[in-house]
C-alpha positions in Angstrom: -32.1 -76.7 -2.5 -32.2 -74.8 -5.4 -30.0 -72.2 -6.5 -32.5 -69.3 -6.7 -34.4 -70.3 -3.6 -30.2 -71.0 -1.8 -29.7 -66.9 -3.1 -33.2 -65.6 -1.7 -32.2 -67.6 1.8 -29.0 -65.8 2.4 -30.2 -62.2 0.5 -33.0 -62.7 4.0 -30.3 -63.6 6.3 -28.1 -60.9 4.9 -31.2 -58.1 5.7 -31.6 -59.2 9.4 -29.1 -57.8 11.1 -29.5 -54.6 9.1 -33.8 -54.9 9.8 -33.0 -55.4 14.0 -30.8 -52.3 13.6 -33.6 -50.2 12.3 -35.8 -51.9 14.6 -33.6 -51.1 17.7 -33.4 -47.1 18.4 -30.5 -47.6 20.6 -28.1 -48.8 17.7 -27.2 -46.4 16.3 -28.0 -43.9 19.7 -26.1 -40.7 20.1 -26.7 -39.4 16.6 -25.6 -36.0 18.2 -24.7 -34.1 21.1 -26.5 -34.7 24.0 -28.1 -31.7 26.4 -28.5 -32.2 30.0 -30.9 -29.3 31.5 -30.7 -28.3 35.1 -32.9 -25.7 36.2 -30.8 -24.1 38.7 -27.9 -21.5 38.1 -24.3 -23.8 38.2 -22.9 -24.7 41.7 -26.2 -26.1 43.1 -25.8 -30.4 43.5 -28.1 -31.4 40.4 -25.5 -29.3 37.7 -22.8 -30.9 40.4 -23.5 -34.1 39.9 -24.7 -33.5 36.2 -21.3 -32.2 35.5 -19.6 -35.4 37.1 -21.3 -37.4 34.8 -21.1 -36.1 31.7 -17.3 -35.9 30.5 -17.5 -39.5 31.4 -20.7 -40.5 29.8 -19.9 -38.4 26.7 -16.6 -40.7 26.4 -18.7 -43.7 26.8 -21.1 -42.7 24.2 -18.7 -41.4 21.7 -21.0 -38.1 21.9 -20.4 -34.4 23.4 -22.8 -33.6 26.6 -23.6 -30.9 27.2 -24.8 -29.0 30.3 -27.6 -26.4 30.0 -28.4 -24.6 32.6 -32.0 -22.8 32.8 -32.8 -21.5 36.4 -36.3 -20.7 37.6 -39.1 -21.7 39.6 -37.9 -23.9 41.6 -36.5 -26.3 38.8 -40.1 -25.8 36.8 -38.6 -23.9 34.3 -35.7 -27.0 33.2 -38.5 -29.2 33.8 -40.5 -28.1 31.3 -38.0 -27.9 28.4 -37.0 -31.5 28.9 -40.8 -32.5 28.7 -41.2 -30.7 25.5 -38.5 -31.9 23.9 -38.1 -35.0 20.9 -38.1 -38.1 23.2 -35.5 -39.6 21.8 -32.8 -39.6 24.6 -31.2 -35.8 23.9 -32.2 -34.0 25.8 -32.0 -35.2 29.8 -33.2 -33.4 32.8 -30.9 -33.4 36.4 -32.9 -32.6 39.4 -33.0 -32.5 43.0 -35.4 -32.9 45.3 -36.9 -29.6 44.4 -38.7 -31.9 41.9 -41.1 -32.9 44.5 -41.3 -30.4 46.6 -41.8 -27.2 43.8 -45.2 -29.4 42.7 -46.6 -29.5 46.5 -46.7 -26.1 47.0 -48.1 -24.8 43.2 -51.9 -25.2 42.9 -51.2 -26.0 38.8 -48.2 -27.4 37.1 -47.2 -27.6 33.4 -46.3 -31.0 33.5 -47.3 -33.9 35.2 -44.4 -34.5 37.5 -44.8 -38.6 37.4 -46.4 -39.2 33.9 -44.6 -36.9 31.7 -40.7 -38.0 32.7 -39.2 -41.3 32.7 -36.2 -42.1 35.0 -32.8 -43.2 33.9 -30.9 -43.3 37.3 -30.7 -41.7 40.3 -27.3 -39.9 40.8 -26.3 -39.2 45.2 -27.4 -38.5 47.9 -26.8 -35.7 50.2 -28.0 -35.1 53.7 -29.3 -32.2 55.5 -27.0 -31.4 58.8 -29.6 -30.2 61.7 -27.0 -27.1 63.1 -27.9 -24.2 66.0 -25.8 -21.0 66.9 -22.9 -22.2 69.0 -25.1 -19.1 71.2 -28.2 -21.0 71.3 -27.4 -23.4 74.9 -28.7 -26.7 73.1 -25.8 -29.4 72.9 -28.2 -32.5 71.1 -31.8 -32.8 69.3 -33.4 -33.6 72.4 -32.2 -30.5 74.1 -33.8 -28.4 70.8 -36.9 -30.2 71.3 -37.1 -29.5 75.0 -36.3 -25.6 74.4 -39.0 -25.3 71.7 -41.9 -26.6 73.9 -40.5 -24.5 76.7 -41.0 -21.9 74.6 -44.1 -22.7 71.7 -44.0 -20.0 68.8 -41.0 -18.2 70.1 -38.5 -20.7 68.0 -37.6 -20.0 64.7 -35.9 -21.7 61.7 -34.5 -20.4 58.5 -34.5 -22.4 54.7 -33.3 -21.2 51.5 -37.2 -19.9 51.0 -40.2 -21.5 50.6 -40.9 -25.1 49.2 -37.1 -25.3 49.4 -35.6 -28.8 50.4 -34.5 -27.0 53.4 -37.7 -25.9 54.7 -39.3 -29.4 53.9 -36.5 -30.4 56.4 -37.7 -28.0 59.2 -41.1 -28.5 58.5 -41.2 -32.4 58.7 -38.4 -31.9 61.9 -41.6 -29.4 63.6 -44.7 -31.9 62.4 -42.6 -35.1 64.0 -41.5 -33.3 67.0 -44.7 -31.9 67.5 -43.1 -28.2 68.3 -44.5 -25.0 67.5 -41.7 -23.1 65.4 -41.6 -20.5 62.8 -40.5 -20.8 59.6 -38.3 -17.5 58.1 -37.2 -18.0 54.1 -34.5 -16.6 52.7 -33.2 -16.5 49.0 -31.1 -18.7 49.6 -28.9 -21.3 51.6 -25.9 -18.6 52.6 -28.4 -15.9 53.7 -30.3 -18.5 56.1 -27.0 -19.9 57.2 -25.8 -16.1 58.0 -28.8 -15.6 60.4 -28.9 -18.7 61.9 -24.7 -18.2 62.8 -25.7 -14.5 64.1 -28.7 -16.5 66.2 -31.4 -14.0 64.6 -32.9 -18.2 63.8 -32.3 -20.9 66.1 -31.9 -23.5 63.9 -31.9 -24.8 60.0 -31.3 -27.9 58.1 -28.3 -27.1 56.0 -26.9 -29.3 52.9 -24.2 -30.8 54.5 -21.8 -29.7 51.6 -22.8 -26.2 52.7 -22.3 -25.9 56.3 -18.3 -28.1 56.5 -16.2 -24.8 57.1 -18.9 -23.2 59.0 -18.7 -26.6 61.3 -15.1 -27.0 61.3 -14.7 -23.2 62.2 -16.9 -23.5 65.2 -19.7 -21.1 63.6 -22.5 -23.3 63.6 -23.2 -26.3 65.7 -24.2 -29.7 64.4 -26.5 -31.6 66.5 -27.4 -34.3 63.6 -28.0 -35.2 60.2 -31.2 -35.9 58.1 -30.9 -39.1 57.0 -31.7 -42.4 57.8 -28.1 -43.8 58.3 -24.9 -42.1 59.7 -23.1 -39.5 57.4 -19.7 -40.6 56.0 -18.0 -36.8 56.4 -19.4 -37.0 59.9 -19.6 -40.5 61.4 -19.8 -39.1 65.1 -23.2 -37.4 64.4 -26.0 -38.9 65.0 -29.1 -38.9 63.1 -32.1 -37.4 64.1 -34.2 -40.7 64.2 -31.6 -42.6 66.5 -31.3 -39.4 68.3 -35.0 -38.3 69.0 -37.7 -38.9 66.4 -37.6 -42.8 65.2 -38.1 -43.3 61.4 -37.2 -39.7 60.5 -35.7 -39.3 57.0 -35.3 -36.9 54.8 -32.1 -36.6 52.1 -31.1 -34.5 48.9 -31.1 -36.3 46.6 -30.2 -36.5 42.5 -31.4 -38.3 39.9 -31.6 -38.1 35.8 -34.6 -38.3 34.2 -35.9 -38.0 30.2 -38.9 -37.4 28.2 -41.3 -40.0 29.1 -41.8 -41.6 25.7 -38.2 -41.8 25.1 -37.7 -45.9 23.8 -36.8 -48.0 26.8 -34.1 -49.3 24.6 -32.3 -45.7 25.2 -33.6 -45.1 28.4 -31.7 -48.4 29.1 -28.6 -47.6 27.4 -27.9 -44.5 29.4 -29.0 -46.1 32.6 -26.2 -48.7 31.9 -23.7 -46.0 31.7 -24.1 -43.7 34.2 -24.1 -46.9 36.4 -20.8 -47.6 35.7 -19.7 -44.6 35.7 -21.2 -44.0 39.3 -19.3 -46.8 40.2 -16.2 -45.6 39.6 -13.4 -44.9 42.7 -12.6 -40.9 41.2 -16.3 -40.3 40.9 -17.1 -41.4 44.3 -14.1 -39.9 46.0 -15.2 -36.4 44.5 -18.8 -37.1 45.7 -17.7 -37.7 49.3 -15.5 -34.7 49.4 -19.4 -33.0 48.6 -20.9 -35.0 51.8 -22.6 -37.0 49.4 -23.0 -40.9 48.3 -23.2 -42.4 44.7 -26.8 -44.1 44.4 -27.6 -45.4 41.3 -30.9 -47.3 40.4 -32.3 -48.9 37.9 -35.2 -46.6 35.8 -38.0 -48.1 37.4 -36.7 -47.7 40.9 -36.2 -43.8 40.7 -39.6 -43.9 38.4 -41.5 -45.3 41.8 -39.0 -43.0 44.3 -40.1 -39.9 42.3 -43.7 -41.2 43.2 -43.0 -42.0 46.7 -41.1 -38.3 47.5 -43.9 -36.4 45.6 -46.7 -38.0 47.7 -44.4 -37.2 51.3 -43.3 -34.2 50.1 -47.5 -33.4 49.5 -48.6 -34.5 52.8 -46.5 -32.3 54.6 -47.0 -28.7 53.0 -50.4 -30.1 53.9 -50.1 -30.6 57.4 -48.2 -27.6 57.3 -50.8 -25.3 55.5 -48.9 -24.2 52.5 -51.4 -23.1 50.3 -50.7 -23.6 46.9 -49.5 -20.6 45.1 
């Protein structure tokens, strides 16, 4: 080969890692501080579990993350930042499953809840911990059942207020159950745990993380938990689908979620991080002192659970005539 044509062949094999770099946004990805929004006030489980993650991920990354909390509307507020914002994996969003649940009771949305955010993972999973007034003379879910078609419209139940996660518990507990019960929203999870303990409400489906001293103090009563499979903090509960109502499921749950054009290389990236660091024994220990489980997923799988939850979540403030607000 000759010499000029020998330089021009390694000048091209010189440029190509340098040309796959350019052509690969996740190179050289954080260029700077990364913002996770969570439109709640601090406290609630998506900053929770946001906070977990991001001294961990921010190590990982080589990057500061940042939490940004902007509270309102159900989680509409947060929501609507992230989907405005550059898609190039910056700026994150942490929700809850107030992201299905705020868009089935609003007649018009900002966003398109599926279309317009891309997942990265999902984060836990919390349940909901059916609990009565130790007052109230029910002992299991069958007993609740009985009483509130002894007594049809004369049973009520509290949630943190309407299109809440709780009352999306009570209501699909009344539709499956067939019962006649009345819902009563509060501002919040304390004030319908408050009446509930003083029997003013016979029942409400509590985060679990929420109701542990109440329980261990022998102020409320648990008669089962939400989901699907037994709760680790309380393996002697049962759930409410092996107890009484066969298939019945419904969890908090977490997840993190970005623009939707952000490049699938990032998308990727972060999803491969916040794995791990789900993973990990501390991270897990701290989530189970929170009644909650680690469940991370690939993109595509809380991309098509998002879907999934929306449409559920939609067919029951159907059935349960929620007009849209």
């Amino acid at each position: 080969m000759k010499l000029p044509l020998i330089i021009a062949a390694f000048a091209a094999a010189s440029a190509l890692p340098a040309l796959a770099q350019k052509n690969d946004p996740a190179a050289d990805f954080p260029k700077h501080p990364i913002r996770i929004v969570v439109g709640f006030t601090p406290g609630g489980q998506p900053d929770i579990y946001a906070r977990l993650i991001s001294i961990k991920l921010g190590e990982a990354l080589g990057q500061q993350v940042v939490i940004d909390n902007r509270p309102g509307a159900g989680g509409i507020i947060g929501a609507q930042i992230v989907v405005g914002a550059l898609a190039d994996g910056h700026t994150l969003l942490s929700v809850s499953s107030a992201h299905v649940t705020a868009p089935a009771v609003r007649a018009k949305m900002p966003y398109d809840t599926v279309k317009d955010l891309a997942g990265i993972t999902r984060t836990a999973n919390a349940t909901y911990v059916l609990v009565v007034p130790p007052s109230l003379a029910v002992k299991s879910v069958q007993d609740l059942i009985a009483l509130a078609r002894a007594k049809p419209g004369q049973i009520n139940f509290s949630s943190a207020g309407n299109g809440s996660g709780t009352h999306f518990a009570g209501e699909m507990f009344k539709q499956s159950a067939g019962i006649d019960v009345v819902h009563i929203p509060f501002k919040g999870i304390p004030e319908s745990l408050t009446d509930t303990i003083s029997g003013r409400v016979q029942f409400t489906m509590s985060p679990i993380g929420s109701s542990v001293s109440l329980l261990k103090d022998g102020r409320l009563r648990a008669l089962a938990v939400t989901s699907l499979k037994r709760s680790s903090l309380y393996p002697e509960l049962p759930t409410i689908a092996e107890a009484a109502l066969p298939g019945f499921e419904w969890d908090s749950w977490g997840g993190i979620l970005a623009p939707a054009k952000t490049p699938r290389a990032v998308i990727n990236r972060l999803n491969r991080e916040m794995v791990k660091i789900l993973a990990m024994p501390d991270i897990i220990e701290r989530l189970h002192g929170l009644g909650a489980e680690a469940t991370p997923s690939t993109p595509a799988e809380l991309d098509a659970y998002v879907a999934r939850q929306l449409q559920i979540a939609t067919q029951i403030a159907k059935k349960a005539g929620i007009e849209p607000q």
